[in-house]
C-alpha positions in Angstrom: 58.9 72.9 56.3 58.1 69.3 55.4 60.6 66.7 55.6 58.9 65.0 52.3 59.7 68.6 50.7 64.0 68.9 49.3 65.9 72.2 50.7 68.6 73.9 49.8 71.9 75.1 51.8 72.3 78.7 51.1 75.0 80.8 52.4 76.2 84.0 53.2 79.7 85.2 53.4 79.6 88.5 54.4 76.6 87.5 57.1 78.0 84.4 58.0 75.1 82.8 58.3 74.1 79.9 56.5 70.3 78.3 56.5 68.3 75.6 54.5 65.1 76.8 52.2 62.9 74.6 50.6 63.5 74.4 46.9 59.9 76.1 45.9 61.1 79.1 48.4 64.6 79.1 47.3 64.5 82.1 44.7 62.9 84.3 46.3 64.7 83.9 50.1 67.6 84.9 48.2 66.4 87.9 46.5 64.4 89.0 49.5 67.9 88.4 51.5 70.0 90.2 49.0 67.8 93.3 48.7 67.8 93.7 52.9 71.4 93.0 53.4 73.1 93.6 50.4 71.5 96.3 48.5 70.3 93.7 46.1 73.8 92.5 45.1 74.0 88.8 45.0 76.1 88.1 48.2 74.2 85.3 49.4 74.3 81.9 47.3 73.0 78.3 46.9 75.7 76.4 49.2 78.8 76.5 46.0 79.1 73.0 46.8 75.8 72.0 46.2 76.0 74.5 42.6 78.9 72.4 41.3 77.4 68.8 42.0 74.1 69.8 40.3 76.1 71.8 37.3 77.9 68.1 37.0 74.2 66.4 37.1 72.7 68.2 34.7 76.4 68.0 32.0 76.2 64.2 32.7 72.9 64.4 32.0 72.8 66.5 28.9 75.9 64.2 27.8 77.7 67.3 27.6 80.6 65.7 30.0 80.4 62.4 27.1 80.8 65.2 24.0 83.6 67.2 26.0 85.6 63.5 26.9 85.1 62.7 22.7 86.8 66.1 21.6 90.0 65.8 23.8 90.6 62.1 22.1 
């Protein structure tokens, strides 16, 4: 893996293991990790930590998190 190329945490619970993909890889070592552990359920996940940050990225960035703040007022 290059070091110029972004990775992502992914974890496994019921494993316990946890490892980094790179991005382009990151859909398919999780289906191809599900399906030979798991029967194809999805057990292992992008780190949750990492999922809430980039959900909050992409609302700020969508002004979603602006629209929600102007509602409540």
């Amino acid at each position: 893996m290059s070091t110029d190329e972004p990775s992502v945490p992914i974890v496994c619970d019921e494993c316990e293991t946890e490892t980094r993909v790179p991005l382009a890889d990151l859909a398919d070592a999780l289906s191809r990790h599900n399906e030979q552990n798991h029967g194809g359920e999805p057990v292992a996940e992008v780190d949750p930590s990492i999922k809430a940050r980039l959900a909050d990225l992409v609302a700020e960035d969508m002004g979603l998190l602006d629209a929600e703040t102007t509602d409540r007022a």
